[in-house]
C-alpha positions, 0 to 999 in steps of 0.5 A: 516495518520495524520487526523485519530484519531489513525494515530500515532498507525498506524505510530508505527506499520507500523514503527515497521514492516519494515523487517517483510514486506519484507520477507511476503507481499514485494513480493506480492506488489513488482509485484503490484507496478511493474504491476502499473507503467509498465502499465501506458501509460506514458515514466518515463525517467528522470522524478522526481516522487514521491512515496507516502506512498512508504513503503519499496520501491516497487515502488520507485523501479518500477519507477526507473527500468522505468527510472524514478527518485524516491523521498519517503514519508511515514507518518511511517517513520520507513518503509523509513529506511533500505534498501541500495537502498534507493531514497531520502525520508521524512517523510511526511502526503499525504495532506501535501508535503514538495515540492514546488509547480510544482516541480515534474514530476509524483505521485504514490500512491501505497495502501497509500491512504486506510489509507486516510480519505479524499484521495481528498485532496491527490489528490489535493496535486498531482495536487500542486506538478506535473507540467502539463503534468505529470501523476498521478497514485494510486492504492487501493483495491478493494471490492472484494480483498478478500482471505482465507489467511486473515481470516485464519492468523487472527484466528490463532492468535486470538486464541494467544491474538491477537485482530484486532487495532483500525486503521486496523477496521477503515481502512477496514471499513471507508477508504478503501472503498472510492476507492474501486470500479471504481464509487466510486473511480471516485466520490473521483476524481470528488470531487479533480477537477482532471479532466479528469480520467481514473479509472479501475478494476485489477487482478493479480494473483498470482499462484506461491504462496504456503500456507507458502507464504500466511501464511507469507503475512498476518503475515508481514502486519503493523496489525499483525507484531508488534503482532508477534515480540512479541512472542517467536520462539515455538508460532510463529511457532504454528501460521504459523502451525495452520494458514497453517491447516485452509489454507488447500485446499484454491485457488490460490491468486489473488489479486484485485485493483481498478487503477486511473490515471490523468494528472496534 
């Protein structure tokens, strides 16, 4: 996200790991994307929403099976290319829109503003690009949105030459945690004068995940794909393997976030 020191590191790996996405973490943020808007006590129908940080389009779908008509965005605009049902989409920084003043009808952010140094200024965006009325909705992870799975992925590729990105450490170290729980997240609200907000705490579990499907999450993250494309078949099959072993025995997953929404 432009803004960060390394935000064009962050577009290149997160441009470079498209497909990796969708066969690893899509299906766990396809239901968290689902879960955001379906829960949303607002009607889509017909409304123009946008979809910031909008990926592969996990919710640019939800928000088209709500009867809403998506537009995307992303700074990577690698992650807005490929698939056949595709919105209209742009590449662009979450601060800065390229639409006009009270154009639209919603905002989504879905996990977009983790990577935001100062997400206030994206909400302000919001509040410039939605009408009045709309409704304006973000999700992030919270604190305690921790599994095995992370840990055991990283050290088998570790053990492979991988080491962390720059951007990765200053995203889980800096920006995440400005939305990372219901206060904090409120804090960044009251600092974008969105006046009033409704800010809460969800789980989502996901017990049909296996160990592969765990494995295959933390490999398709935008700090671990680009690494993994590098390696031959035979490595790529060690790292699933040795990741599995270090994974034996870990809880089901369940994944938490911290959901804000406002009106315009």
């Amino acid at each position: 996200m432009a803004g960060v020191s390394d935000a064009g590191a962050i577009a290149a790996d997160y441009s470079a790991t498209g497909a990796a996405w969708q066969h690893g973490p899509g299906r766990i943020y396809d239901v968290l994307a689902e879960r955001l808007v379906r829960d949303t006590p607002t009607h889509w129908d017909g409304r123009l929403v946008v979809d910031v940080g909008a990926g592969t389009g996990a919710a640019s779908r939800a928000i088209a099976r709500a009867g809403g008509r998506p537009l995307a965005t992303d700074f990577a605009s690698g992650m807005l290319t490929g698939a056949d049902d595709r919105p209209p989409s742009a590449a662009a920084d979450a601060r800065a829109l390229p639409i006009r003043t009270g154009r639209l009808d919603g905002w989504v952010a879905a996990f977009c503003l983790n990577h935001v140094p100062d997400p206030e200024l994206a909400l302000v965006e919001a509040v410039r690009v939605v009408r009045a009325g709309g409704p304006i909705v973000a999700s992030a992870y919270a604190a305690d949105d921790a599994h095995p799975a992370k840990a055991a992925v990283e050290a088998a590729a570790a053990e492979q030459g991988w080491v962390v990105p720059a951007w990765s450490g200053v995203m889980r170290h800096v920006t995440s945690p400005l939305l990372a729980t219901v206060d904090s997240a409120l804090a960044v609200a009251e600092r974008a004068d969105l006046g009033t907000t409704e800010v809460e705490a969800v789980a989502v579990p996901f017990p049909q995940l296996g160990v592969a499907e765990l494995v295959a999450w933390r490999m398709g993250m935008a700090q671990m794909a680009p690494f993994v494309a590098t390696l031959d078949p035979d490595a790529q099959a060690a790292l699933r393997n040795r990741a599995a072993e270090l994974l034996e025995g870990a809880p089901p997953l369940v994944r938490r976030m911290v959901v804000l929404r406002a009106v315009a």
